[in-house]
Every structure is written in structure tokens, then in C-alpha cells.
C-alpha positions in Angstrom: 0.0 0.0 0.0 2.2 3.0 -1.4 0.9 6.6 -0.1 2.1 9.6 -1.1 2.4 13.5 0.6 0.2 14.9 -1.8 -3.0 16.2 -0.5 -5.1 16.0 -3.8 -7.3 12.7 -5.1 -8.3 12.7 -8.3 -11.3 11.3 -8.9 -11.2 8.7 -11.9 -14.9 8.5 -13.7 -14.3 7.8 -17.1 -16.8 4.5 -18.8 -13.5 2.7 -20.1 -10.7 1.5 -19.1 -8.2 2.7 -22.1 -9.7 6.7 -21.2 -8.8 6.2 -17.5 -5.1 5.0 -18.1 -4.4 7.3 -20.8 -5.4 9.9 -18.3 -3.3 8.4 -15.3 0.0 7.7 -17.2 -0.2 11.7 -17.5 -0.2 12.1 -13.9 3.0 11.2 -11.4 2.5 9.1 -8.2 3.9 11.7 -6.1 1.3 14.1 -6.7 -1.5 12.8 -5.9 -3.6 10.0 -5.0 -6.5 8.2 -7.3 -10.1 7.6 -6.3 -12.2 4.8 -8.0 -15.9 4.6 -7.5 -19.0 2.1 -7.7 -18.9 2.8 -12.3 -16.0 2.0 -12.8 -15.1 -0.8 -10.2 -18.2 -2.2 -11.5 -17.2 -2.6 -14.9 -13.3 -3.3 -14.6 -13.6 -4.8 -11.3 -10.2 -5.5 -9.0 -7.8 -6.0 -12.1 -7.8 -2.4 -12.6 -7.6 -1.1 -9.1 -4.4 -3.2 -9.1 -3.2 -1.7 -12.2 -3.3 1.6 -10.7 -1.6 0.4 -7.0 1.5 -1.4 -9.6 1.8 2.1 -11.5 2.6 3.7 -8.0 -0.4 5.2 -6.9 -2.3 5.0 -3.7 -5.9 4.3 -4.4 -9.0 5.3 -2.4 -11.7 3.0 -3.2 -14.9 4.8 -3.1 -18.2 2.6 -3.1 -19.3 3.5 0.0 -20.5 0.6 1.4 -23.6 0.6 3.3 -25.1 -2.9 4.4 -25.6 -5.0 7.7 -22.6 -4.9 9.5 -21.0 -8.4 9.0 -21.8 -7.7 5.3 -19.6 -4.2 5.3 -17.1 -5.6 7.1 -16.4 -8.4 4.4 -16.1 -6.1 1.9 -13.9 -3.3 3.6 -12.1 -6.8 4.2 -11.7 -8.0 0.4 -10.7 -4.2 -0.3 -8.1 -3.4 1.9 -6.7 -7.4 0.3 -6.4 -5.3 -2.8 -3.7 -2.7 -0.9 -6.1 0.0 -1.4 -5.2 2.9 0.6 -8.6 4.1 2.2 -12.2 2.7 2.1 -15.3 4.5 2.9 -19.0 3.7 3.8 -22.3 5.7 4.8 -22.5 6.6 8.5 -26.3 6.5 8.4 -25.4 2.6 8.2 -25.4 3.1 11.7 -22.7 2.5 14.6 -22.3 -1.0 14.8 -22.0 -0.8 11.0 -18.9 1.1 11.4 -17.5 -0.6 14.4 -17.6 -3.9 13.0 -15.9 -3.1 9.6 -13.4 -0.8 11.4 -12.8 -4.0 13.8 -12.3 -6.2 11.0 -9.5 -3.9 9.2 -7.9 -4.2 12.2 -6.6 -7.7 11.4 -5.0 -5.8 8.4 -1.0 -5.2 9.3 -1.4 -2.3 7.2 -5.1 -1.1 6.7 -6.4 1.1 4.9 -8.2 4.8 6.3 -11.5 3.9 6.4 -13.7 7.2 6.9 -17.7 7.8 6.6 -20.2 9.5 4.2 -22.0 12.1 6.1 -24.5 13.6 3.5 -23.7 13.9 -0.2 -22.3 17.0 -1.4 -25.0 16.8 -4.3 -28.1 17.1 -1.8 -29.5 20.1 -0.5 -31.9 20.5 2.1 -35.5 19.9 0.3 -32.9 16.5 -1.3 -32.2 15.2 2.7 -36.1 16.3 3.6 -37.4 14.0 1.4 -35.6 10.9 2.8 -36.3 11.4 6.7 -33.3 13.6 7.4 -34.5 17.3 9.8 -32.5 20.3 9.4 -29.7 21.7 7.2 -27.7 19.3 5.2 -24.8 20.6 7.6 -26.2 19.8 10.9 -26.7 16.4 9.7 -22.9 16.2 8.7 -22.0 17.5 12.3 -23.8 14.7 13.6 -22.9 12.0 11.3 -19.2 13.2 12.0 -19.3 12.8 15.6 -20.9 9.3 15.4 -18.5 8.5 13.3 -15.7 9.7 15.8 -17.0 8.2 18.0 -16.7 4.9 16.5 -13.3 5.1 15.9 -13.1 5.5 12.5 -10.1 7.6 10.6 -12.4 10.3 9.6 -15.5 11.0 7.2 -16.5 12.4 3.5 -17.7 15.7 3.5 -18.3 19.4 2.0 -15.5 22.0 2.4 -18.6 24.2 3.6 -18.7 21.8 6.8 -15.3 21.2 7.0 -14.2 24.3 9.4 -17.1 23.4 12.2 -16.3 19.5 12.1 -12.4 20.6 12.4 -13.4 22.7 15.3 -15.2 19.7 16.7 -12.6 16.9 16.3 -9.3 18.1 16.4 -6.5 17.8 13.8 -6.0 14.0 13.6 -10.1 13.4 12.1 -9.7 13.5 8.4 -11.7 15.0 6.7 -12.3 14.3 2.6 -13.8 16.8 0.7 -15.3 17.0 -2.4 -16.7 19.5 -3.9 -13.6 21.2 -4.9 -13.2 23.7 -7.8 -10.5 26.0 -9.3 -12.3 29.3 -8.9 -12.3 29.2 -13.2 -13.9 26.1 -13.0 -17.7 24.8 -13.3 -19.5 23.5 -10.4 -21.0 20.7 -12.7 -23.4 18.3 -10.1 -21.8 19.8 -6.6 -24.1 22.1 -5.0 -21.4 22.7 -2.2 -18.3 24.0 -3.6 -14.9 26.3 -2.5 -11.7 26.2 -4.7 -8.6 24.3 -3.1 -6.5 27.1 -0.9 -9.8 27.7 0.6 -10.9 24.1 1.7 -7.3 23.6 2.9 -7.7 26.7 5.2 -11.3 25.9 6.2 -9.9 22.4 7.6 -9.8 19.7 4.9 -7.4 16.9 5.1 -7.4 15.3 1.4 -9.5 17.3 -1.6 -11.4 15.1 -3.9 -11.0 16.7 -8.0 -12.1 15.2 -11.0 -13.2 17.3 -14.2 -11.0 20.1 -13.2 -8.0 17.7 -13.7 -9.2 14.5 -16.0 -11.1 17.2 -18.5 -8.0 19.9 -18.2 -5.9 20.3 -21.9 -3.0 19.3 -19.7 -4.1 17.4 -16.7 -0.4 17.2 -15.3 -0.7 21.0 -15.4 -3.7 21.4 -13.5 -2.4 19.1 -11.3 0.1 20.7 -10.2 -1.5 24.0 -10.1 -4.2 22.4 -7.6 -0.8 21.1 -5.7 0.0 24.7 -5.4 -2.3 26.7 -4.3 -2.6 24.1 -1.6 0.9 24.2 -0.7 0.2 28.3 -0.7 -2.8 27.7 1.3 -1.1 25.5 4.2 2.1 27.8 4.3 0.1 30.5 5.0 -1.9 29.2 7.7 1.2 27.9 9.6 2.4 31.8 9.8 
């Protein structure tokens, strides 16, 4: 399980394999790690998460699992015996959900981070309404996050909007995994919840999850790097 120092994920959602590794082989290990979710693990399957772990790069597998708990836990299981680098799953799966499948990675000499979905960046508050959930998508985040704190997991999924209260609530070791990120020249495409990277680093995220800003960029190395930047600018300045 390689891991690198970059704090950048870039989100692979492309409907073929040859698109994704064209796109990956123009990126460098070092700067950054990949994320691979429920379309394309579902038609590529394990082969190609190990293709990316034997090109250098740490993967997080994102298919947020969300089941019984013995059920989660055997799949957090068969993932982290793929050397993925961190897992996630839906804290409204519950407590014992999470404490089971954290248990479970346990056995793991090196496990992966496994951290929680709070509420979807995509949902606003008429979305969560509709499915049971009262208040502001953010209050429900704040109290996802502590359950999930609680439960001793590594940390949850959630919008750079949220991130500066939950930061303020946990402390600095709770990671935090946002999405929702955008150059400020960029679209907001399907996030309703977005800031640009220097300010979700100084609002408390740990790892920032981008996709079309990078894997639809003329260069993609280039915008890569530029992400890397303004989030090494971002955490210098905060540290003066």
C-alpha cells in the first residue's frame, strides 16, 4: 500500500478503461492519490484497481458501502486485500456498522483509512427532507461526523462548507475528505457545495477530492500541479 504526501485525489470517472489509463500515465504518483468509484469498479472490477496500485499510486476506493454490518465488514475486508489505501462507507449505516468493519481492518498489518459519508455533497436540504433527514444538510454532517468519531473510525466524506465546524469539533487528527472542490475558473457541474482548493485547505480539509477540473484539463499534469499549489500556498500561510 504506497501513499504519497500529496494532498489532492483525483477522482477517476471515465466509462472505459483505455480513457482512464491514458489519463493516469499523464499524472506522477507523487502528486497525488486516485479515487475509483461504484462505475468504474463495477465494470473493470479488481484487475484495474491493481493496475493503478503497480503504476505507484495509492488508491481510495470509493463505493461507500452501506449494508448489515458483518456484510460491510467483508467487503472493507476483500478491499483493503487489494492494498487500497482508504475505504469509505455511509454513517447512516449506523454505529455498529462502522464498528464492526473498522474491527475487521484491524486484522490488516497495514489497513487502509476507512472514513464515513455524512450527506452527499450533491443534496440540498429539500434532497435530505425528502428521505427522513430534519435540518440543514450541515447539521446532519455535524452529527454523522461525531458518530462517526465516536466509533473510531479515521475520519468522514464531507463538503469543504462543513469542514471548518467538524475541524473545530474533532481536532486535527479526524480527516476530513472533501469534495466539492473547484478552481475558482472552473464549473460547479453536479456539486451544489463547492470552494476552490486554498480555501478548503484553510477551512480544515485533510485530502481534496477533483475530478473534471484535472481529468477534463488540456493538460491534466498542469492542472495538477496548479491544484498542488495553491494548496501548498494555502497551508504555508496558515502555519504563519
Amino acid at each position: 500500500m504506497s501513499e504519497t504526501g500529496s494532498r489532492v485525489i483525483v477522482a477517476l470517472d471515465f466509462p472505459e478503461e483505455q480513457k482512464a489509463l491514458q489519463l493516469v500515465d499523464q499524472l506522477e504518483p507523487s502528486l497525488c492519490h486516485l479515487k475509483v468509484g461504484k462505475e468504474m469498479f463495477t465494470r473493470l472490477g479488481p484487475g484495474f484497481v491493481e493496475s493503478l496500485s503497480v503504476r505507484g499510486f495509492a488508491v481510495f476506493l470509493d463505493l461507500k458501502f452501506h449494508d448489515i454490518p458483518n456484510t460491510v465488514a467483508a467487503a472493507c475486508d476483500a478491499a483493503a486485500d487489494l492494498g487500497v489505501w482508504m475505504i469509505n462507507l455511509h454513517a447512516s449505516g449506523g454505529r455498529r456498522m462502522m464498528e464492526t468493519a473498522r474491527e475487521r481492518l484491524e486484522r490488516h498489518a497495514q489497513r487502509p483509512k476507512l472514513v464515513a459519508v455524512t450527506i452527499l455533497t450533491s443534496l440540498s436540504r429539500e434532497d435530505i427532507a425528502e428521505v427522513g433527514f430534519h435540518g440543514t444538510p450541515a447539521e446532519n454532517v455535524f452529527r454523522l461526523a461525531h458518530l462517526t468519531k465516536s466509533a473510531g473510525l479515521d475520519g468522514v466524506v464531507c463538503s469543504p462548507r462543513e469542514a471548518g465546524a467538524i475541524r473545530a469539533a474533532v481536532g486535527g487528527d479526524f480527516l476530513l475528505v472533501t469534495p466539492g472542490v473547484r478552481p475558482k475558473d472552473a464549473a460547479a457541474d453536479d456539486q451544489r457545495r463547492v470552494m476552490t482548493p486554498g480555501e478548503a485547505i484553510a477551512a480544515g480539509s485533510s485530502y481534496l477530492v477533483v475530478g473534471r477540473p484535472i481529468t477534463a484539463a488540456a493538460d491534466p499534469l498542469a492542472a495538477l500541479r496548479q491544484i498542488n499549489a495553491d494548496v501548498t500556498e494555502s497551508t504555508l500561510s496558515a502555519d504563519k
